[in-house]
VMD Tcl script that builds the backbone (N, CA, C; Angstrom):
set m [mol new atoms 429]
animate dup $m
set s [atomselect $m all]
$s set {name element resname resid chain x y z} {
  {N N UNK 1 A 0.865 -1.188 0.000}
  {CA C UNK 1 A 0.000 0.000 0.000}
  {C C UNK 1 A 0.898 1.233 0.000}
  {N N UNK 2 A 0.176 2.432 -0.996}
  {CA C UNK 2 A 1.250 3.647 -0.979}
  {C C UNK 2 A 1.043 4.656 0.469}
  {N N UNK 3 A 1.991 5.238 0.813}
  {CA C UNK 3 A 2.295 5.970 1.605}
  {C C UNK 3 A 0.579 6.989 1.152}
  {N N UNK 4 A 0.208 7.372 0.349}
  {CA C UNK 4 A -1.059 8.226 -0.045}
  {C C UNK 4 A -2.237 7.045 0.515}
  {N N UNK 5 A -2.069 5.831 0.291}
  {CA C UNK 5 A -3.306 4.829 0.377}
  {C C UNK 5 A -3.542 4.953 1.837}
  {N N UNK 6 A -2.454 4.953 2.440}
  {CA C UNK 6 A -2.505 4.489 3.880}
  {C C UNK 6 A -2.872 5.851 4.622}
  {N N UNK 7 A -2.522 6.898 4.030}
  {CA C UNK 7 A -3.272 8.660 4.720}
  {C C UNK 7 A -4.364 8.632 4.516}
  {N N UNK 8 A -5.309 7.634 3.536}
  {CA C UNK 8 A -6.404 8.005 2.854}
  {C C UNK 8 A -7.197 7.202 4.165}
  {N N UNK 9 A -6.601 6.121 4.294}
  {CA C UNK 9 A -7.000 4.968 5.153}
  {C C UNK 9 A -7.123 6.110 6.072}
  {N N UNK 10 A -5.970 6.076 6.773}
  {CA C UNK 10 A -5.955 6.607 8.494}
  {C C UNK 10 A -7.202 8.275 8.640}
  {N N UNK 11 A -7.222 8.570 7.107}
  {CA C UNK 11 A -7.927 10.265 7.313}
  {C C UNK 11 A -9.471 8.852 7.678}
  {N N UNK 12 A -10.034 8.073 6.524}
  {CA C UNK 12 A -11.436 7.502 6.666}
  {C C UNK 12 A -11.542 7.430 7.866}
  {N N UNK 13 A -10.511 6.270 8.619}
  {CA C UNK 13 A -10.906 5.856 9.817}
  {C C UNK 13 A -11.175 7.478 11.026}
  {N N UNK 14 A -10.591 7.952 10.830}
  {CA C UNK 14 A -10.922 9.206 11.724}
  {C C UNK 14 A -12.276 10.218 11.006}
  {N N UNK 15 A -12.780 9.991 9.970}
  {CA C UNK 15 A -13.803 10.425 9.756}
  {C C UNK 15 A -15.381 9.951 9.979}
  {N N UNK 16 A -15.032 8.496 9.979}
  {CA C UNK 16 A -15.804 7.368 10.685}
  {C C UNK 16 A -15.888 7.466 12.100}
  {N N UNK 17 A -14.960 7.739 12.692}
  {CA C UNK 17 A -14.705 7.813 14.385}
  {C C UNK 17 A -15.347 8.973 14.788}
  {N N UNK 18 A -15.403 10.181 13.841}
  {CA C UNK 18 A -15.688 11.491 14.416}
  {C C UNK 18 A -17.371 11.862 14.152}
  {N N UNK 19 A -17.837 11.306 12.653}
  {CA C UNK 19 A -19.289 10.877 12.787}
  {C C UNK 19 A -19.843 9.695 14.080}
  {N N UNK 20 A -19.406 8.571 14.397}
  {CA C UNK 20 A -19.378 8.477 15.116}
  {C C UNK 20 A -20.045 8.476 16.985}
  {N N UNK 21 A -18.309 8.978 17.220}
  {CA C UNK 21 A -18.600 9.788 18.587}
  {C C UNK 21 A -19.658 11.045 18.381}
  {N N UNK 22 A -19.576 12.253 17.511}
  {CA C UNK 22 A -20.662 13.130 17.233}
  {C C UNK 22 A -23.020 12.480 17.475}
  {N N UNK 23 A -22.505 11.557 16.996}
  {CA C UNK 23 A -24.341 10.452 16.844}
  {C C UNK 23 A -23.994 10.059 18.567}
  {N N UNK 24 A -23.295 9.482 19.094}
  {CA C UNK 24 A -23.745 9.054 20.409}
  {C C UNK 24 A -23.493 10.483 21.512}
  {N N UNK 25 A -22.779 11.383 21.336}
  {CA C UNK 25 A -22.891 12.659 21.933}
  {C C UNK 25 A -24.570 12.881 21.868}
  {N N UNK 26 A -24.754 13.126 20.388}
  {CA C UNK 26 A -25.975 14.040 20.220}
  {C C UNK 26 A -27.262 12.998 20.595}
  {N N UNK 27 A -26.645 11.630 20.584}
  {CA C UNK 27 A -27.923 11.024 21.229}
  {C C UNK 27 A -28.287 10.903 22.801}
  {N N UNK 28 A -27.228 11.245 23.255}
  {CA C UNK 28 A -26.946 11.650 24.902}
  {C C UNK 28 A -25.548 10.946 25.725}
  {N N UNK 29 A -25.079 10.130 25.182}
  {CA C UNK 29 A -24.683 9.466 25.907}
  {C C UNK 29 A -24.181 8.113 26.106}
  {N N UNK 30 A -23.565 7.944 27.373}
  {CA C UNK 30 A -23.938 6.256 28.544}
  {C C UNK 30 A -24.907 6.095 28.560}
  {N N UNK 31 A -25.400 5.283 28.814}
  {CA C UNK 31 A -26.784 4.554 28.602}
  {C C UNK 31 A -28.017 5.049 27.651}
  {N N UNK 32 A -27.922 6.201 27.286}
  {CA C UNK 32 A -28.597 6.182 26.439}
  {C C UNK 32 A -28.563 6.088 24.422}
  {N N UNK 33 A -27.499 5.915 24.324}
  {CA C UNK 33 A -27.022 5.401 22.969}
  {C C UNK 33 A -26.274 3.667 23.113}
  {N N UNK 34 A -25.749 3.456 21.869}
  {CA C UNK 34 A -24.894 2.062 22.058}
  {C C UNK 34 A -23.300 2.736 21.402}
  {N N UNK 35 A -22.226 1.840 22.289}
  {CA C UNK 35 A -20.883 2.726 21.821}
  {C C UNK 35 A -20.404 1.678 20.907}
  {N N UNK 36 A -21.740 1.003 21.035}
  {CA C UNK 36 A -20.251 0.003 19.390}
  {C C UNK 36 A -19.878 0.261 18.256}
  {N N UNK 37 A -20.587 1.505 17.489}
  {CA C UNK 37 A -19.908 2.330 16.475}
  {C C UNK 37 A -18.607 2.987 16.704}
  {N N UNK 38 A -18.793 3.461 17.661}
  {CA C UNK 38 A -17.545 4.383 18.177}
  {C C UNK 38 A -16.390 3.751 19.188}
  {N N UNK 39 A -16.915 2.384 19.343}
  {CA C UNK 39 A -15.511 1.619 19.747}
  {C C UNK 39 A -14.786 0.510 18.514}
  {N N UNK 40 A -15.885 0.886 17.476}
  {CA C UNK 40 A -15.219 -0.198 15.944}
  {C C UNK 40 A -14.461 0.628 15.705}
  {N N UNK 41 A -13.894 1.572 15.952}
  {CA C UNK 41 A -13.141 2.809 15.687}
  {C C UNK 41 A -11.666 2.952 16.782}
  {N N UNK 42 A -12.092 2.286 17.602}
  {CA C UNK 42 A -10.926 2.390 18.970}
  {C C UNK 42 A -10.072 1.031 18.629}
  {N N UNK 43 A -8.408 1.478 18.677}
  {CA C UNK 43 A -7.845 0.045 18.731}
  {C C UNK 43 A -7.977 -0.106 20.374}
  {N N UNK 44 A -7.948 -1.817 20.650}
  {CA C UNK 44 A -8.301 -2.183 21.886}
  {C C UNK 44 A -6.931 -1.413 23.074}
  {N N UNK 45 A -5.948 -1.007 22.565}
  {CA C UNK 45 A -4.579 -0.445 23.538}
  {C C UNK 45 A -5.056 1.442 23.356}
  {N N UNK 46 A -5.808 1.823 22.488}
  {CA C UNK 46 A -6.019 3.428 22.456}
  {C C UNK 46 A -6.069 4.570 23.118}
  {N N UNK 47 A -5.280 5.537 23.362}
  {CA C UNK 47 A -5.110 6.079 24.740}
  {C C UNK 47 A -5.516 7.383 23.998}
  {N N UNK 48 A -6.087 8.313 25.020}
  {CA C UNK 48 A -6.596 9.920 24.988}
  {C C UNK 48 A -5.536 10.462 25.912}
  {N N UNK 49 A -5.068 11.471 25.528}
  {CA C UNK 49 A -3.891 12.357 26.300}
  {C C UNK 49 A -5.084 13.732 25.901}
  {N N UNK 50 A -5.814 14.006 27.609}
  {CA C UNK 50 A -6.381 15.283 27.637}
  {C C UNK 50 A -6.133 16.192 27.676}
  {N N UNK 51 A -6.298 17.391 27.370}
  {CA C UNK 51 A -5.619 18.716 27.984}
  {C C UNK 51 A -5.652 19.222 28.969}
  {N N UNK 52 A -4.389 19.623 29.808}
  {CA C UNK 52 A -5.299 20.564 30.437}
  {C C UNK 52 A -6.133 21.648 30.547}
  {N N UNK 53 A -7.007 22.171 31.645}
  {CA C UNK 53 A -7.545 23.058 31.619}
  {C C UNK 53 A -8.818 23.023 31.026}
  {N N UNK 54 A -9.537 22.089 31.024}
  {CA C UNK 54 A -10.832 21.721 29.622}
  {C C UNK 54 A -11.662 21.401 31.068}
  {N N UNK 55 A -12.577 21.895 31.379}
  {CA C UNK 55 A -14.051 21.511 32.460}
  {C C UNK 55 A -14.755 20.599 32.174}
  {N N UNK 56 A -14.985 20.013 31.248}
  {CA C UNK 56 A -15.780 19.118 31.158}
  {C C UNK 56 A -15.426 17.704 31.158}
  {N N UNK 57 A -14.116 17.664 30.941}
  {CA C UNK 57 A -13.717 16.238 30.954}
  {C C UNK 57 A -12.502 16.177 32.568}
  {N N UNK 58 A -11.495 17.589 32.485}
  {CA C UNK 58 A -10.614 17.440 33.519}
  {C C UNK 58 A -9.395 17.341 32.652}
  {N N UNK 59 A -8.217 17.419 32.797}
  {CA C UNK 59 A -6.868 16.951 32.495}
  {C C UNK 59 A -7.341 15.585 32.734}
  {N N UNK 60 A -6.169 14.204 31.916}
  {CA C UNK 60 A -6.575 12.955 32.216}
  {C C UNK 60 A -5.914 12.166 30.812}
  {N N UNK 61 A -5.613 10.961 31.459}
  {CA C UNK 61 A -4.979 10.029 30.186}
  {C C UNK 61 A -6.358 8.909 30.169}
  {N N UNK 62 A -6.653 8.853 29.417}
  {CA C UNK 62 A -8.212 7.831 28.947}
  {C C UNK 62 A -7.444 6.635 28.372}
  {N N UNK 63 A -7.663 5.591 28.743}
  {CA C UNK 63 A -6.959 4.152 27.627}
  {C C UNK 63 A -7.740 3.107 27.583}
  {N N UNK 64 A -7.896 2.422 26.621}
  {CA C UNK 64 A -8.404 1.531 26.311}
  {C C UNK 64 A -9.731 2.057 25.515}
  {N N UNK 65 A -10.608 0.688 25.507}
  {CA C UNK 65 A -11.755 1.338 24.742}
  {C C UNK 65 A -12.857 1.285 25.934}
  {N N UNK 66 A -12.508 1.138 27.148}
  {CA C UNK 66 A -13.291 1.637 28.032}
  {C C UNK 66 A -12.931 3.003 28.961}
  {N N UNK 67 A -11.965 3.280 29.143}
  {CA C UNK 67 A -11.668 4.377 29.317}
  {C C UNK 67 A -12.217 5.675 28.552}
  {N N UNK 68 A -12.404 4.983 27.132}
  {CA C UNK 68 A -12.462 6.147 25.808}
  {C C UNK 68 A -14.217 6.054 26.517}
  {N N UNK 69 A -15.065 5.220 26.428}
  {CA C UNK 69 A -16.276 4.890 26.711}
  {C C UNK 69 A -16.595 6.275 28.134}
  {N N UNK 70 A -15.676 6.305 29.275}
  {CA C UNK 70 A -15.960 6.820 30.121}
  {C C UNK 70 A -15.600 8.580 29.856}
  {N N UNK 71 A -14.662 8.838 29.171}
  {CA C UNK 71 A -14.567 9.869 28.827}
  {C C UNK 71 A -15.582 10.337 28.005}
  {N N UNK 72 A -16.196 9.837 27.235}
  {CA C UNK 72 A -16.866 10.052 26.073}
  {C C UNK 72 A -18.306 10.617 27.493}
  {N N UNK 73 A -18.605 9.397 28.020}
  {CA C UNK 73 A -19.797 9.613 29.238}
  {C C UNK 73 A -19.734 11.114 29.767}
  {N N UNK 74 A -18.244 11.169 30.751}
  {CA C UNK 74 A -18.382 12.554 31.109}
  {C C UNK 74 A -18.617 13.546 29.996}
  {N N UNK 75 A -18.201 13.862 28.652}
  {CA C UNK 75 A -18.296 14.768 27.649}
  {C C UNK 75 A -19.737 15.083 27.190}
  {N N UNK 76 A -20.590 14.072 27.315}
  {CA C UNK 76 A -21.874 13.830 26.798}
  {C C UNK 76 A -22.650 14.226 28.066}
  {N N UNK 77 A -22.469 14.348 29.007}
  {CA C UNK 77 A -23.042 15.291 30.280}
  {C C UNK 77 A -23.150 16.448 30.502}
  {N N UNK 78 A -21.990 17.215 29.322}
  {CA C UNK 78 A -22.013 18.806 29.293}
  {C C UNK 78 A -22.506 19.128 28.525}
  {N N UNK 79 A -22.233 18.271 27.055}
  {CA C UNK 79 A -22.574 19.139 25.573}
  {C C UNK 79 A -23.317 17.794 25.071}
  {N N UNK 80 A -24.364 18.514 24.010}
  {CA C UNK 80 A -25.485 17.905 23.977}
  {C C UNK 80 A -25.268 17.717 22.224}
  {N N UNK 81 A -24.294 18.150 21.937}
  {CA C UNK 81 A -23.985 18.350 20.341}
  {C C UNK 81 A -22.689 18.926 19.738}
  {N N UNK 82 A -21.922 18.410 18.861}
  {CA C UNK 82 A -20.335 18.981 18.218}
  {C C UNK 82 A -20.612 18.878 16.851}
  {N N UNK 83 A -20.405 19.825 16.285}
  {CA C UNK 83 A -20.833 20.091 14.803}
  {C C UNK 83 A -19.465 20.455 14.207}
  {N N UNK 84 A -18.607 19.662 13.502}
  {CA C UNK 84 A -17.476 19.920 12.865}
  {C C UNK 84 A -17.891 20.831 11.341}
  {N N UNK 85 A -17.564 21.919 12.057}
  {CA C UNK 85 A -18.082 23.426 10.964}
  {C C UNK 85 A -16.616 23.506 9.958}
  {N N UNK 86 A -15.461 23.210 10.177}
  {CA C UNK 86 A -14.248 23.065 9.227}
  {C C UNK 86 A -13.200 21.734 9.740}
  {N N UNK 87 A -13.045 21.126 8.877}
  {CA C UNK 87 A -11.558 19.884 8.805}
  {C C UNK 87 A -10.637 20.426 8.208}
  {N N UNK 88 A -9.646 20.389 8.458}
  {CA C UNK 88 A -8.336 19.986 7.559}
  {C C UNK 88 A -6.911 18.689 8.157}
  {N N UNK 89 A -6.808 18.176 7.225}
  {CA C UNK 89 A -5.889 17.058 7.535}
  {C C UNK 89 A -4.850 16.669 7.008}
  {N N UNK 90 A -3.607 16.750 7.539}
  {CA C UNK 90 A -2.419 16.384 6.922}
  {C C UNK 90 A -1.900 15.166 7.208}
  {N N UNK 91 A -1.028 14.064 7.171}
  {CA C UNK 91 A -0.454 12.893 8.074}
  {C C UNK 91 A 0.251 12.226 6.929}
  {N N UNK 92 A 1.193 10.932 7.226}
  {CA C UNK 92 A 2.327 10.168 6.647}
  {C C UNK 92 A 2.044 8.747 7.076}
  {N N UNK 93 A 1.807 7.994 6.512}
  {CA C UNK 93 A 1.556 6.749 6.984}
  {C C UNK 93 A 0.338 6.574 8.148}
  {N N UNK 94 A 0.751 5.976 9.696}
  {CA C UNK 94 A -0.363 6.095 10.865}
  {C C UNK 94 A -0.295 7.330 11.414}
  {N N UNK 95 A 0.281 8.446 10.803}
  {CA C UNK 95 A 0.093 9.481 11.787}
  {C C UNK 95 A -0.829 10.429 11.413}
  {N N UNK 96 A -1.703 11.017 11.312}
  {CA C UNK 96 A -3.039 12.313 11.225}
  {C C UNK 96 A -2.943 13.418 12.086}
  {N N UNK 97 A -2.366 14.791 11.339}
  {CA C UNK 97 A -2.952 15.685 12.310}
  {C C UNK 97 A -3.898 16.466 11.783}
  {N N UNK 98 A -5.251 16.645 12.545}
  {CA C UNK 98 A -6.644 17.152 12.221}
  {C C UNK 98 A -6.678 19.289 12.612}
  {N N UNK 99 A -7.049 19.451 12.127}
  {CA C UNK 99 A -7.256 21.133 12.543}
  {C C UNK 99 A -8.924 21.287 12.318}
  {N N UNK 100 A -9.609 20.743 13.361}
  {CA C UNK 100 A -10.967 21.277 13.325}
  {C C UNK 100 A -11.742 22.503 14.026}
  {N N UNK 101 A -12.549 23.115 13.448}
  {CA C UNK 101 A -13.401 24.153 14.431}
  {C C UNK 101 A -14.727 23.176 14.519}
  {N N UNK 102 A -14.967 23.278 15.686}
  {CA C UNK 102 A -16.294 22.305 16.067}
  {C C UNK 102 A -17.019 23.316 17.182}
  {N N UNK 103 A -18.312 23.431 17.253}
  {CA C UNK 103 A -19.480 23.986 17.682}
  {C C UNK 103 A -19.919 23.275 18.927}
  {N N UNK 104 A -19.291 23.877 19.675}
  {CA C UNK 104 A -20.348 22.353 21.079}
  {C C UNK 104 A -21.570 23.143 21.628}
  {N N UNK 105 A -22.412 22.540 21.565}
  {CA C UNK 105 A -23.487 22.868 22.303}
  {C C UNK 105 A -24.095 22.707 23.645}
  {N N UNK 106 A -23.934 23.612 25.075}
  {CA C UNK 106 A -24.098 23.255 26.294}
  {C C UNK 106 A -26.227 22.195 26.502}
  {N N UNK 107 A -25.608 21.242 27.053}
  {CA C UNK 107 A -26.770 20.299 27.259}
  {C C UNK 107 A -27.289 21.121 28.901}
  {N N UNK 108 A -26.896 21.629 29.118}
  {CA C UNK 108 A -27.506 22.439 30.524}
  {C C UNK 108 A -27.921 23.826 30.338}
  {N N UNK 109 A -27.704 24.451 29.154}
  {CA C UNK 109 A -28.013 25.934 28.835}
  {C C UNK 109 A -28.553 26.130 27.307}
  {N N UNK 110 A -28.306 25.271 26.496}
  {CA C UNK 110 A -28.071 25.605 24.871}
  {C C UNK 110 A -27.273 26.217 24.547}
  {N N UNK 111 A -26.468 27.014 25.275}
  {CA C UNK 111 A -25.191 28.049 24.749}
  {C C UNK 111 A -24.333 27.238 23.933}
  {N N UNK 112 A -23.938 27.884 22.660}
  {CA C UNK 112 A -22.863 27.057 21.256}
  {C C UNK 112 A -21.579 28.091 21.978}
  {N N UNK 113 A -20.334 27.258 21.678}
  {CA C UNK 113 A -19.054 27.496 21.456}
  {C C UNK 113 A -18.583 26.941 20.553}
  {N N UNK 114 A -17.888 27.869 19.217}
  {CA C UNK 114 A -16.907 27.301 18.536}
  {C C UNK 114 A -15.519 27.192 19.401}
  {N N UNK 115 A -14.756 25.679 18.791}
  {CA C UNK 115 A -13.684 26.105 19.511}
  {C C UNK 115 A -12.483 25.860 18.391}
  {N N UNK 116 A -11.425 26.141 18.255}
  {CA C UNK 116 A -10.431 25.617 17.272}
  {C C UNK 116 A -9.483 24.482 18.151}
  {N N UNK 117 A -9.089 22.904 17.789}
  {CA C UNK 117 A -9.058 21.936 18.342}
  {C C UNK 117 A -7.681 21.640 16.708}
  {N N UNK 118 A -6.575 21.301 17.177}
  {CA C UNK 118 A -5.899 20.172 16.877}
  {C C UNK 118 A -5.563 19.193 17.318}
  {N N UNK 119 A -5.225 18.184 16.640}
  {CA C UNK 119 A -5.229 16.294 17.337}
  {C C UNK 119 A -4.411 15.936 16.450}
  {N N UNK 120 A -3.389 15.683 17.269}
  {CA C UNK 120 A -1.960 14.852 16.834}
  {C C UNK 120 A -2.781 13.264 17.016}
  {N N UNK 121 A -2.585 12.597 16.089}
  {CA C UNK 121 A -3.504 11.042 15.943}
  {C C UNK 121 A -3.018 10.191 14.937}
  {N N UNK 122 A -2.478 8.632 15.891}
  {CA C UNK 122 A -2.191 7.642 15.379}
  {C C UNK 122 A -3.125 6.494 15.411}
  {N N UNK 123 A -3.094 6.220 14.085}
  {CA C UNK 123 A -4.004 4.944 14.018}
  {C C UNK 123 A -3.195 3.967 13.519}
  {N N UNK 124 A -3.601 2.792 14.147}
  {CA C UNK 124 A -2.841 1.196 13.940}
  {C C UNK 124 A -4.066 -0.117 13.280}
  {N N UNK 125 A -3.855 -0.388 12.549}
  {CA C UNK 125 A -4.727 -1.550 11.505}
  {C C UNK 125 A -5.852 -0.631 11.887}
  {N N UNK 126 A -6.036 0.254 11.170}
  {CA C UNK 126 A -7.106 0.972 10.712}
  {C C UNK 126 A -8.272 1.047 11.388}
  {N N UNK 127 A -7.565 1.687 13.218}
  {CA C UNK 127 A -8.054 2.201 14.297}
  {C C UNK 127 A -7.417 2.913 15.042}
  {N N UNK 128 A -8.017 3.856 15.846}
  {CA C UNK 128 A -7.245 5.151 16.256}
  {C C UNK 128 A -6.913 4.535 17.377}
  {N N UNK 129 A -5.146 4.632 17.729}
  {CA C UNK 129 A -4.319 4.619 18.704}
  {C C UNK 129 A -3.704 5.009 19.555}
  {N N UNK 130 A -3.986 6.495 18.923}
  {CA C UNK 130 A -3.557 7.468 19.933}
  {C C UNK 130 A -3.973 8.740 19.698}
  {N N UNK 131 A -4.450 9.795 20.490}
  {CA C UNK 131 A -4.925 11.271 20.190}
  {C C UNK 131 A -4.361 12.274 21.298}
  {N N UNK 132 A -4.184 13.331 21.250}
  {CA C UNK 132 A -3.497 14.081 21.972}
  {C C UNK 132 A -3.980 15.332 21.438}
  {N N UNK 133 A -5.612 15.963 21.790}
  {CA C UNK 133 A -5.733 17.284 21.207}
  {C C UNK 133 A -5.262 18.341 22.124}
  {N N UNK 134 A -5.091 19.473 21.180}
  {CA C UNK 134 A -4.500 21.056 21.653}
  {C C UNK 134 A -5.797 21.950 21.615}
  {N N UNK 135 A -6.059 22.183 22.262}
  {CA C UNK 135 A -7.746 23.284 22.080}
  {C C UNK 135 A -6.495 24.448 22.110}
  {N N UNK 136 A -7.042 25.171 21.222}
  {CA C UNK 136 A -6.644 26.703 20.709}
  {C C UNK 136 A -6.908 27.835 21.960}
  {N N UNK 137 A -8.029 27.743 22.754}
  {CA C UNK 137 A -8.787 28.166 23.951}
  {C C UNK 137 A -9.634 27.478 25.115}
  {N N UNK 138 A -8.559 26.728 25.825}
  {CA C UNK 138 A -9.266 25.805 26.944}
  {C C UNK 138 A -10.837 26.843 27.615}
  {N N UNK 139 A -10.095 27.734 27.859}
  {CA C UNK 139 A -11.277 28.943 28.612}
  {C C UNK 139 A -12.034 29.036 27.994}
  {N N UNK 140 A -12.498 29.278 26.516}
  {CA C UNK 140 A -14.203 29.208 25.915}
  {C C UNK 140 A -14.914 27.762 26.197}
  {N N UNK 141 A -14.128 26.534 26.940}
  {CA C UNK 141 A -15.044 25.809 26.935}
  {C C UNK 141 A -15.574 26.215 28.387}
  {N N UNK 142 A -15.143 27.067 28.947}
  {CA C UNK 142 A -16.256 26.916 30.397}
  {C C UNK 142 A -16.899 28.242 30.110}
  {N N UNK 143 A -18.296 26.833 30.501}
  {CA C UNK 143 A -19.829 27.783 29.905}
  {C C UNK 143 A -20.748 27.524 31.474}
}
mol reanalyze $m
mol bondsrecalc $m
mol representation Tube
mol addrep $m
């Protein structure tokens, strides 16, 4: 496979992952959605490196695909909706870095925040392995 086949690969799988997590956000949740879309997407070793300074989730290393499950829980308790309003994506083989503006919507107020979000992201047999986003402005997420 060419070095282009395999970016094409690793961009799908993260476009799959990000529709996704987005459908069980906007459907609420832990218990109230099913995460097996959005864990066909998790390799079973997959770790989240959080940021700091973000309220809704906390600083925090997330691993596995239950970890990702519990993070995802707390996230889906604040915001009730993420609307990826721009992508762009560059990467070399398993590596992807994403530059999105995404729209979250507070599930306790309705208040929208755009925020600008990059994610350094490795995917392994054509599942995400690792993510490490940079929010542009930790402080617009506290609403």
């Amino acid at each position: 496979m060419s070095t282009t086949e395999q970016q094409a690969d690793a961009w799908a799988v993260m476009e799959r992952f990000y529709a996704a997590e987005a459908a069980y956000v906007a459907a609420g949740g832990f218990g109230k959605s099913s995460y097996d879309e959005v864990a066909r997407y998790l390799d079973p070793e997959a770790v989240l490196y959080q940021a700091p300074g973000l309220p809704f989730t906390g600083t925090g290393v997330w691993r596995g695909r239950d970890g990702m499950e519990r993070f995802l829980a707390r996230f889906s308790e604040v915001w009730e909706s993420m609307d990826f309003l721009e992508q762009e994506h560059w990467g070399d083989a398993d590596t992807v870095v994403v530059r999105s503006v995404v729209r979250f919507r507070s599930r306790a107020t309705g208040k929208e925040v755009d925020s600008l979000i990059l994610q350094l992201i490795r995917v392994r047999n054509g599942r995400m392995l690792e993510c490490r986003p940079f929010y542009w402005d930790p402080a617009a997420t506290w609403i």
